[in-house]
PARODO-367867 format. One line per field, with one value per residue (C-alpha): residue number from 0; x, y, z; residue in one letter. Coordinates in steps of 0.2 Angstrom, whole numbers, plus 5000, padded with zeros to 4 digits. Each point is the difference from the previous one (the first is absolute). Layout:
BEGIN
k	c(NUM, ...)
u	c(X, ...)
v	c(Y, ...)
w	c(Z, ...)
r	c(A, ...)
END
This chain:
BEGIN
k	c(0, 1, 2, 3, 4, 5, 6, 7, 8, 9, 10, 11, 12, 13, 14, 15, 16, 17, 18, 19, 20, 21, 22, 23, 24, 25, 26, 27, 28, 29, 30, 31, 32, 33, 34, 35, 36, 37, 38, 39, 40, 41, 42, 43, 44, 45, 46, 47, 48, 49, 50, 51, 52, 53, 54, 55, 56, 57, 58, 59, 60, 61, 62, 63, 64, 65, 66, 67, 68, 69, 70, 71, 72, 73, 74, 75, 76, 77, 78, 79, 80, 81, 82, 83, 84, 85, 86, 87, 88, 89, 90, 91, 92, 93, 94, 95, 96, 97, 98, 99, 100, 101, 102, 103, 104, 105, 106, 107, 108, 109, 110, 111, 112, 113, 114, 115, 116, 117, 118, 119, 120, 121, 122, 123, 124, 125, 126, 127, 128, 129, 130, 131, 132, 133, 134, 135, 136, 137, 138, 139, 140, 141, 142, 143, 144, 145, 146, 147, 148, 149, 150, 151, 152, 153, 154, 155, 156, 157, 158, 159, 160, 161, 162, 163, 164, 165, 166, 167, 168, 169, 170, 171, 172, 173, 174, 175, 176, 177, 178, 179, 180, 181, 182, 183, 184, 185, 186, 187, 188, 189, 190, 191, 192, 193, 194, 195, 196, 197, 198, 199, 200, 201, 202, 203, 204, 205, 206, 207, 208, 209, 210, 211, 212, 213, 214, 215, 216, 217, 218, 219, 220, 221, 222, 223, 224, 225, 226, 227, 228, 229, 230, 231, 232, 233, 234, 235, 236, 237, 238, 239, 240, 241, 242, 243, 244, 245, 246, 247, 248, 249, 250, 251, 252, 253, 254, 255, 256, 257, 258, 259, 260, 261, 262, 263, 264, 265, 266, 267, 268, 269, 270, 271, 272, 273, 274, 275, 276, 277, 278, 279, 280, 281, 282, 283, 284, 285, 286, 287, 288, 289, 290, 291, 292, 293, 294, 295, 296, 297, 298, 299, 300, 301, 302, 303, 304, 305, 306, 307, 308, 309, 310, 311, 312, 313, 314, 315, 316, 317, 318, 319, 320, 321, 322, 323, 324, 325, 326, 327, 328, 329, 330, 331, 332, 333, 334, 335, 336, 337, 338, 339, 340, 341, 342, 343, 344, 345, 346, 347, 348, 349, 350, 351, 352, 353, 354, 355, 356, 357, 358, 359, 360, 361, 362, 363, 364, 365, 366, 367, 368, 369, 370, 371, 372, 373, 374, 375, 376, 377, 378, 379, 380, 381, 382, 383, 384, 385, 386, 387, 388, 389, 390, 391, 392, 393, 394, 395, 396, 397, 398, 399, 400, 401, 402, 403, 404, 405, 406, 407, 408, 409, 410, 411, 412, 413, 414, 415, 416, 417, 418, 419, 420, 421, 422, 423, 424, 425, 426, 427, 428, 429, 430, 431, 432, 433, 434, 435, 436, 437, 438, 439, 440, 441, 442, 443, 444, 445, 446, 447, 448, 449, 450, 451, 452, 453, 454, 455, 456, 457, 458, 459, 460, 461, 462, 463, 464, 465, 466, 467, 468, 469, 470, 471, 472, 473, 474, 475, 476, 477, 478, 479, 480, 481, 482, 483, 484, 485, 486, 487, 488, 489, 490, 491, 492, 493, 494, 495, 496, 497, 498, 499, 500, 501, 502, 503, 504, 505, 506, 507, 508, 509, 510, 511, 512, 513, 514, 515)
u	c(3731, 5005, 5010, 5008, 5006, 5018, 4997, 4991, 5022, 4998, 4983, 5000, 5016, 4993, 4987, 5010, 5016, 4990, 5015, 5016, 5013, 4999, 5013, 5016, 5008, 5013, 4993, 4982, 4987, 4984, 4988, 4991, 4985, 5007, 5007, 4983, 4990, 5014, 4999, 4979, 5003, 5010, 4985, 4992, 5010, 5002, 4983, 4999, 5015, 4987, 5009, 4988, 5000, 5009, 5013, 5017, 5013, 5018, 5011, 5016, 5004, 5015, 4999, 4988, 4985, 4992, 5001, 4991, 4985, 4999, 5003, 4985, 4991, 4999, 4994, 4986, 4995, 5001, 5015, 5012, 5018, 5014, 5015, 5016, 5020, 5003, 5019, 4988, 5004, 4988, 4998, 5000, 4986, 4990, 4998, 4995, 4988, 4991, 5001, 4991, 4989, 5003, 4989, 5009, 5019, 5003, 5019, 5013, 5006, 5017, 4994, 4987, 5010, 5002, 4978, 4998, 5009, 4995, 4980, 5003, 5001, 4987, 4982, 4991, 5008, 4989, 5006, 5018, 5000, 5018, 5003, 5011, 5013, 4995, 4986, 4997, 5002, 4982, 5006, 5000, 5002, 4983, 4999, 5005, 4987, 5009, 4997, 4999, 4989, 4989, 4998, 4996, 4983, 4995, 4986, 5006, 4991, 4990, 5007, 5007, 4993, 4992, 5012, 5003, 5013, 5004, 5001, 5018, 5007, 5017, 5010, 5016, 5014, 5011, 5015, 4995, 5011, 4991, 5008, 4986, 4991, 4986, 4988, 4996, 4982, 5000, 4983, 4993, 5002, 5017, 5003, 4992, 5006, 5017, 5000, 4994, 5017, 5014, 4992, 4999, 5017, 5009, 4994, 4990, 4987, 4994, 5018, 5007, 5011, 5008, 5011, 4994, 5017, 4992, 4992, 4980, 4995, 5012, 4989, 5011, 5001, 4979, 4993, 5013, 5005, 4987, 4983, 5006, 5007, 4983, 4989, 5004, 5002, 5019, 5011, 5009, 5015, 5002, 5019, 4997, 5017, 5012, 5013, 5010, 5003, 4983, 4993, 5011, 4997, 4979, 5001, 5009, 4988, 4982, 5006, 4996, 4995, 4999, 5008, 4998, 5015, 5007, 5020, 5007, 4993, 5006, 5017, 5001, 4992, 5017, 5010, 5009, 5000, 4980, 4994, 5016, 4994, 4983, 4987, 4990, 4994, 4983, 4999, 4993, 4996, 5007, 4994, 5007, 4996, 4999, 5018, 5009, 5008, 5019, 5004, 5013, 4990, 4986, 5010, 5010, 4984, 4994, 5015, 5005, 4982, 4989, 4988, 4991, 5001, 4989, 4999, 4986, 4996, 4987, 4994, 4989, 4987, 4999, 4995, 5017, 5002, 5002, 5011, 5011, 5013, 4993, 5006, 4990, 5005, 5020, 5008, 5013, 5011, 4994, 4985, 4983, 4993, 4981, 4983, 4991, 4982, 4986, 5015, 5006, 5016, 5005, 5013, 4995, 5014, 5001, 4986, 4988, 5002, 5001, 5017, 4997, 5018, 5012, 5015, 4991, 4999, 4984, 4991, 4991, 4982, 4992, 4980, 4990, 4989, 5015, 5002, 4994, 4984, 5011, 5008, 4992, 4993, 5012, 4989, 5015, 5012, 4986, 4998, 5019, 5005, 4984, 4997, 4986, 5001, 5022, 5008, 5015, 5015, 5012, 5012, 5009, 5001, 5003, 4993, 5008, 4992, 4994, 4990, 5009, 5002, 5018, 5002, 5013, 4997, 4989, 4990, 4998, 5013, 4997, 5012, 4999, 5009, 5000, 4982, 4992, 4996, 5009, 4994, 5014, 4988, 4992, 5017, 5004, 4987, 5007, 5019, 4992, 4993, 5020, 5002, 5017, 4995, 4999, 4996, 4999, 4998, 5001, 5002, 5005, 5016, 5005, 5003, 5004, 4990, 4983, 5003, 4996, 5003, 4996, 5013, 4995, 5009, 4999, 5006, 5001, 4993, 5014, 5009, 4991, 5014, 4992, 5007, 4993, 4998, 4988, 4991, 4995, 4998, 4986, 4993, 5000, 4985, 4992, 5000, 4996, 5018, 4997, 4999, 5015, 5015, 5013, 5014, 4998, 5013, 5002, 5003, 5001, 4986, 4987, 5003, 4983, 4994, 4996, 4982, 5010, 4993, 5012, 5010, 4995, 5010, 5016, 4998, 4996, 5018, 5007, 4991, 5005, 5020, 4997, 4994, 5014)
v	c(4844, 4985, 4991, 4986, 5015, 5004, 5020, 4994, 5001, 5020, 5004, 4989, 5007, 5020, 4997, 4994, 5012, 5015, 5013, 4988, 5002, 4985, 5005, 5010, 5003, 5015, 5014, 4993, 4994, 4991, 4996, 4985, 5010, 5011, 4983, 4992, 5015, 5000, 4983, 5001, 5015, 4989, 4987, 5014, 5005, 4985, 4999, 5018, 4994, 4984, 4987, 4987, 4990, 4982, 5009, 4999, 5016, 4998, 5009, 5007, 5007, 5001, 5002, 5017, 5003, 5001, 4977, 5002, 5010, 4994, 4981, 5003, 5011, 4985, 4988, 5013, 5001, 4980, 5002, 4984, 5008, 4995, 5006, 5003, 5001, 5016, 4991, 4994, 5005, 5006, 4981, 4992, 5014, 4997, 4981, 5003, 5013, 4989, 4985, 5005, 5011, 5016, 5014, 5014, 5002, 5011, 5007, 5011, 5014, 4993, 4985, 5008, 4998, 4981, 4996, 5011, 4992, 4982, 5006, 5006, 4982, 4994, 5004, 4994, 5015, 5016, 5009, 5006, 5009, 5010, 5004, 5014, 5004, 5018, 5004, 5017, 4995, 4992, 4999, 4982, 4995, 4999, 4983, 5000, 5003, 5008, 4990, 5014, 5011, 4983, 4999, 5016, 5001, 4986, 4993, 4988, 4983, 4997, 4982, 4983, 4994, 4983, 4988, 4979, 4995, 4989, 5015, 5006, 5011, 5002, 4994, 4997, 4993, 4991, 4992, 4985, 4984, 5001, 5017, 5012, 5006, 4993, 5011, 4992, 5004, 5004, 5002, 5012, 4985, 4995, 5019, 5003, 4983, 5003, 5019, 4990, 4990, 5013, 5006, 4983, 4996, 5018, 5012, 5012, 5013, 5017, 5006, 4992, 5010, 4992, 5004, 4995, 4999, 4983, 5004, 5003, 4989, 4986, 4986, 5002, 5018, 5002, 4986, 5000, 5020, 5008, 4989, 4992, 5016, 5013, 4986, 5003, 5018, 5002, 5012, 4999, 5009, 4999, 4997, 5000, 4996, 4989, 5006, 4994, 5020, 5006, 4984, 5003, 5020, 4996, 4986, 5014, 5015, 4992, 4985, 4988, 4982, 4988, 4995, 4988, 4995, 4988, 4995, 5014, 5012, 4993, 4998, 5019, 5006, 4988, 5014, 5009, 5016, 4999, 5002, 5009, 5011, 4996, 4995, 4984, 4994, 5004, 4984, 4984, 4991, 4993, 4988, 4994, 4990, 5001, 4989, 4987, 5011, 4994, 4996, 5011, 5016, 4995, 4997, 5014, 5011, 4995, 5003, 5018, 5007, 4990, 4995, 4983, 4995, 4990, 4990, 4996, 4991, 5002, 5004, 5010, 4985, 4999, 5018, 4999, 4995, 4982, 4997, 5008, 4999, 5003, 5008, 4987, 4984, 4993, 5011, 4995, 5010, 4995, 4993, 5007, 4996, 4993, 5002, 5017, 4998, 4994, 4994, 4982, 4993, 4984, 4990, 4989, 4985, 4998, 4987, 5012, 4995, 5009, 5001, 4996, 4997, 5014, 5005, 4991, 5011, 5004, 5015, 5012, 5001, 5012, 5000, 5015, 5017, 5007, 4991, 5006, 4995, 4998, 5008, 5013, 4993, 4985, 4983, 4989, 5010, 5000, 4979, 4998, 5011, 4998, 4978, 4996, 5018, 4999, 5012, 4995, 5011, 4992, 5000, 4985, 5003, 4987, 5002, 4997, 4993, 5016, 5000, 5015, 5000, 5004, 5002, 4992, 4999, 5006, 4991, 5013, 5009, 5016, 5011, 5012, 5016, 5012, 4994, 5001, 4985, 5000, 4984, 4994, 4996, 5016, 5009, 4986, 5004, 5018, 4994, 4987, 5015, 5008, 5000, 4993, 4987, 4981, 4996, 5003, 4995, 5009, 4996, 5007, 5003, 5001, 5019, 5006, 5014, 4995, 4984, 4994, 5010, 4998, 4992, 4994, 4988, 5005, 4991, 5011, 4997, 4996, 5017, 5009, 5009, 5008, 5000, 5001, 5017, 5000, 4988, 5010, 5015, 4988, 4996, 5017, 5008, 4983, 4996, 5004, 5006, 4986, 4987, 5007, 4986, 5008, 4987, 4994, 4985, 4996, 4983, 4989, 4988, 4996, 4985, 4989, 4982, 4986, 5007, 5018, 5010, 5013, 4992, 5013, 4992, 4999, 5020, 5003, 4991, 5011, 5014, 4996, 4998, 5019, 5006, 4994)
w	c(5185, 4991, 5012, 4986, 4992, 5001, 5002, 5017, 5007, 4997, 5004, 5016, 5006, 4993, 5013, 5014, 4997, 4991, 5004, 5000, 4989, 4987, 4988, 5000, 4983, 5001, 5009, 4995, 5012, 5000, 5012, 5000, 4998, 4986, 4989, 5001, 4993, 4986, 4998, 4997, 4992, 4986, 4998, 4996, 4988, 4992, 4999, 4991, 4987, 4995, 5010, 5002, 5017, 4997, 4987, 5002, 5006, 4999, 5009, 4996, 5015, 5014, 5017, 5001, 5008, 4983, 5002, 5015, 4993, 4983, 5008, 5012, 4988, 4988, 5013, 5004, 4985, 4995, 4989, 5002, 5001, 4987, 5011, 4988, 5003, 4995, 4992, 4986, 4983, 4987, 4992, 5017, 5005, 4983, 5005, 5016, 4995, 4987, 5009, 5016, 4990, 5009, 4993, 5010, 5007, 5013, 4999, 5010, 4987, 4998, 4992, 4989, 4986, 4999, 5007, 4985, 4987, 5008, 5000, 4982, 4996, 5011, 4994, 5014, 5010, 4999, 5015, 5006, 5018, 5006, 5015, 5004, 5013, 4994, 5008, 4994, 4982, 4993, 4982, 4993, 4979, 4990, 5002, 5019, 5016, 5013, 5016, 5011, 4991, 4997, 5018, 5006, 4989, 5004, 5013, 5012, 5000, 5016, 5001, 4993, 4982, 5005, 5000, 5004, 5009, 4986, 4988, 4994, 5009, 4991, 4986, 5004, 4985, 5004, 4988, 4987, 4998, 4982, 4997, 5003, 5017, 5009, 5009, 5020, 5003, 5018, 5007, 5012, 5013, 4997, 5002, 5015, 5009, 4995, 5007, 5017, 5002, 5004, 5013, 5009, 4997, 5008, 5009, 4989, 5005, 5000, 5006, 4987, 4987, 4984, 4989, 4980, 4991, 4992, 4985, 5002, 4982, 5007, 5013, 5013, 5001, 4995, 5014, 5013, 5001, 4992, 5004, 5016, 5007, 4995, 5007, 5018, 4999, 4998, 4989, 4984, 4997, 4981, 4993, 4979, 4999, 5014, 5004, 5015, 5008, 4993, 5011, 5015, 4999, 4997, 5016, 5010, 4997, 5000, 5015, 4989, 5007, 4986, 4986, 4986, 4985, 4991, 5004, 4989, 5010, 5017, 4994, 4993, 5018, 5007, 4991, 5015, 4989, 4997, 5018, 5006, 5015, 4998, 5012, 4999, 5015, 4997, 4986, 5008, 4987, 4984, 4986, 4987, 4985, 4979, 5003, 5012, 5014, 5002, 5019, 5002, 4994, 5013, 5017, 4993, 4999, 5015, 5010, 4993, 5000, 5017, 4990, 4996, 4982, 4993, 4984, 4988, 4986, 4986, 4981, 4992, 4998, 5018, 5004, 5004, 5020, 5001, 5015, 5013, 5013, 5018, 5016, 5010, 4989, 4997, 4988, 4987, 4989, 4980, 5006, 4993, 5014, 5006, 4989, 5003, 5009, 4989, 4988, 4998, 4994, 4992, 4992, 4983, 4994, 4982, 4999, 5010, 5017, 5012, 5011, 5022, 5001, 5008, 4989, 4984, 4984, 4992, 4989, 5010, 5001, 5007, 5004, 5009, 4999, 4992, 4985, 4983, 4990, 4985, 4987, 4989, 4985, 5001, 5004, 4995, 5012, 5016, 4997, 4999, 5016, 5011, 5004, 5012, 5008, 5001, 4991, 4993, 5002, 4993, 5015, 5006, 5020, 5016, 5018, 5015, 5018, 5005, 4985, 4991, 4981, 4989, 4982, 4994, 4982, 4985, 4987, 4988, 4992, 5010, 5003, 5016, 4998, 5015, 5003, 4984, 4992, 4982, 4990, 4983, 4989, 5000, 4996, 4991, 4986, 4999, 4996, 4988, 4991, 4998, 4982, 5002, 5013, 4995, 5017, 5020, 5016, 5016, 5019, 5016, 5007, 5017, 5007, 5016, 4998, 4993, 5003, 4982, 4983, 4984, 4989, 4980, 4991, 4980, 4985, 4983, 4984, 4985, 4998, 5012, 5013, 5013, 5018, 5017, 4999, 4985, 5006, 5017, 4991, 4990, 5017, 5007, 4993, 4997, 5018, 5019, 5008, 5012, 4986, 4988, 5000, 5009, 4995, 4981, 4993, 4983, 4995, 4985, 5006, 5016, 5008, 4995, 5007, 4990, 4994, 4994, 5017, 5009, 5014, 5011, 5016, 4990, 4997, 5018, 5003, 4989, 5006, 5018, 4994, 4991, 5017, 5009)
r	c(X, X, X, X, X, X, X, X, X, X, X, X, X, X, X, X, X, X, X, X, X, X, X, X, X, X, X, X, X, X, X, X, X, X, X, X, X, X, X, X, X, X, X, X, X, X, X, X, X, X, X, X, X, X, X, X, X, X, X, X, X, X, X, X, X, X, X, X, X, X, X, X, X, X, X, X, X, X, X, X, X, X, X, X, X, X, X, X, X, X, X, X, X, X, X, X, X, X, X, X, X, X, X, X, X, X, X, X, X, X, X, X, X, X, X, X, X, X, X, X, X, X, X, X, X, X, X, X, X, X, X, X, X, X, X, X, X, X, X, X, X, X, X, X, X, X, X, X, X, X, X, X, X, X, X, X, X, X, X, X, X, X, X, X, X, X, X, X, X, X, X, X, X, X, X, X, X, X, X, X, X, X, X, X, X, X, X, X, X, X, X, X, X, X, X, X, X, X, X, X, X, X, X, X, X, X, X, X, X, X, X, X, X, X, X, X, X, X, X, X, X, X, X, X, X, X, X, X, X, X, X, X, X, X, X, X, X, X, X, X, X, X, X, X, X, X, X, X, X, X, X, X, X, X, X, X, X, X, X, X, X, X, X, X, X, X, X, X, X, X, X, X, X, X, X, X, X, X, X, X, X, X, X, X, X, X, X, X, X, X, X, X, X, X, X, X, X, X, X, X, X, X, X, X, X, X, X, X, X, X, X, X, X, X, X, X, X, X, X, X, X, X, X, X, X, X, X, X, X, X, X, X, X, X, X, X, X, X, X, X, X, X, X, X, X, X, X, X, X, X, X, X, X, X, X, X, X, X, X, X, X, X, X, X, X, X, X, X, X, X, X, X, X, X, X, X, X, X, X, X, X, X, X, X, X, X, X, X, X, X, X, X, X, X, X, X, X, X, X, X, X, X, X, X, X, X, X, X, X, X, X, X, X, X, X, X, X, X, X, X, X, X, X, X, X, X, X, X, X, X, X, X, X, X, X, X, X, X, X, X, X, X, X, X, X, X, X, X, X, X, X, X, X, X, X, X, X, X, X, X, X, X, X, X, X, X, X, X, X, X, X, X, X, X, X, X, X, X, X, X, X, X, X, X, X, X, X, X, X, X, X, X, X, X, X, X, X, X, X, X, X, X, X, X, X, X, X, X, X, X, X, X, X, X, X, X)
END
């Protein structure tokens, strides 16, 4: 067994807990056993389909057991994984098809329709496998494998393809301030360290049962409740869709032990009406991250339910987990807590410095096993973000005496809507397209719910007269739900600095005055 490979989580744990329930999806079981001889039986597969070890599989998957075989499957078989938000559009999909160089997607069957028509207009792609909640039914279009059928003729591999701890493990996109994705290369290393750190933090173990409600191709979801939790033997309960009662009703019937969600989902799970005569005592644990967690919503949470909370902090180019709140260590609401073993933090000052002073604002660094080899294909990008082994988040953050980290503001742009990372420039560049738009500029707004949304601020070409409501419509099939504006105001002009750039801050002032 290849032990710097990242299928060694399943087999390792296959041939301690052979017979234990590693995944519950509906009425479905696996056995740890069983999902491991699916998961070679996919290399294998691959392998039949002319997948060559080292290319790249995307997924277009939710949270089904079908991600955990063909996830493992591809690391069997020494296929880096291009996991994929199943949100994406057809364009959005098409970029990130050609730009990681995927050769095959593998798809549920409800979003068949839009891998198809984005692989239409990818050429390097020359295989589409479908999974099916339909068992029974093996039928597939001409062009389409069935994943299931694939599987079942196919000869399980005997173990890992050779791999370097240093190879890629996955590529996971994250938004671009130049408008367009870039693809994290996270090796099997950053992988494999940062599957290590949840179980040091809480109490995680065989007994262990989590509830998956975060999505599977998100970091968060994939290390900390999918990785973390199979590695010592625990059991995922699969939610592909959160909803506050389905959550409650799921903790309640499987005695579930550990959760993991970003604020939205806590506030929703507050909702008297969600968990009304439900039974949660079983739940232990909870993390969250993706977003700052208000204060209110984690004594609040804490209080109703008997649980710790703990909050985390990370991005996809750190694998994510980059620090935590601690039972052991002083905990403070809106904190983001201390650096994660084998992780080191650090504050920079504009002229490179590095901050030692409490309270003193600086960017976050962050330095460790977790942190990316770089960006795919994007040399420029890796030399700007990655300076003498610091990764540069972006994130303007303090400490305090105790040596615990805040954010309290951002460098970049970035917007942060129910714990997706929505970048303007990116959606920018799809409203610049409007044929009736001169030009745009987007920011966050303050919401009570999300905690940011998506507002864009348009100014309309001579004659043009579209309103708000056309100009969502253009974002709608152009555009990931998550990223659509949400508010649009049209204006006669953009307030510009001396040198004709976007006063961003004076929008955000506007923006803050709209959300009021």
């Amino acid at each position: 067994m290849t032990t710097s490979n990242l299928s060694s989580i399943l087999s390792r744990s296959a041939a301690d807990f052979p017979t234990k329930v590693a995944i519950v999806a509906g009425d479905q079981e696996l056995d740890y056993a069983t999902l491991d001889t699916f998961a070679r039986m996919f290399a294998g597969a691959l392998t039949d389909l002319g997948v060559a070890p080292g290319e790249h599989v995307a997924l277009v998957l939710p949270n089904v057991p079908q991600f955990s075989v063909a996830y493992f499957g591809c690391h069997y078989a020494g296929n880096p994984v291009v996991p994929l938000n199943v949100q994406l559009t057809a364009d959005e999909l098409a970029y990130h098809l050609a730009d990681s160089e995927a050769v095959a997607v593998v798809t549920w069957d409800l979003f068949l329709p839009t891998v198809s028509e984005a692989a239409a207009r990818t050429p390097g792609v020359r295989r589409i496998l479908v999974a099916k909640a339909d068992l029974s039914d093996l039928s597939a279009p001409e062009d389409v494998t069935n994943l299931t059928a694939a599987v079942a003729t196919a000869t399980p591999v005997e173990q890992a393809q050779p791999t370097t701890a240093r190879d890629t493990a996955v590529v996971l996109y994250t938004s671009g301030t130049t408008g367009r994705a870039k693809g994290a290369e996270l090796t099997h290393a950053n992988l494999l360290a940062n599957a290590r750190v949840p179980p040091r933090l809480v109490a995680l173990g065989a007994d262990t049962v989590a509830l998956v409600a975060l999505p599977l191709f998100h970091a968060f979801g994939m290390t900390v409740m999918h990785n973390a939790v199979l590695a010592v033997g625990g059991t995922l309960v699969l939610q592909p869709r959160f909803s506050a009662g389905g959550a409650a009703e799921l903790i309640e019937r499987h005695g579930v032990t550990f959760f993991g969600g970003v604020p939205t989902m806590y506030m929703a799970l507050l909702d008297e009406g969600a968990t009304a005569g439900r039974n949660l005592d079983t739940l232990t644990w909870c993390v969250s991250g993706g977003a700052p967690l208000p204060a209110a919503v984690l004594g609040a949470f804490e209080e109703r339910f008997g649980v710790c909370l703990l909050e985390g902090y990370g991005l996809s180019e750190t694998s994510p987990v980059a620090s935590f709140t601690v039972p052991d260590r002083p905990r403070t609401p809106g904190s983001i807590g201390y650096a994660v073993p084998g992780v080191e933090l650090a504050l920079v000052d504009g002229g490179g410095r590095f901050v030692t002073t409490p309270g003193a604002r600086g960017e976050i660094c962050v330095r460790g096993d977790n942190v990316m080899k770089g960006y795919w294909r994007n040399p420029e990008a890796t030399a700007e973000a990655i300076v003498d082994g610091w990764f540069r988040t972006g994130d303007i953050g303090v400490f305090d005496e105790n040596g615990a980290y805040r954010i309290v503001d951002r460098k970049k742009d970035l917007i942060i809507r129910g714990g997706y990372n929505v970048y303007p420039r990116e959606i920018e560049e799809v409203l610049h397209r409007h044929p009736g738009v001169a030009q745009a500029a987007v920011v966050g707004v303050p919401d009570a719910r999300y905690g940011e949304d998506v507002m864009a601020v348009v100014v309309l070409k001579p004659g043009a007269t579209d309103g708000p409501k056309d100009i969502v419509a253009w974002c709608r099939t152009r555009l990931a739900g998550y990223k659509r504006p949400h508010i649009v105001e049209v204006r006669d002009s953009l307030p510009l600095g001396p040198t004709g750039k976007v006063l961003k801050q004076a929008l955000r002032a506007s923006a803050r005055s709209h959300a009021a």
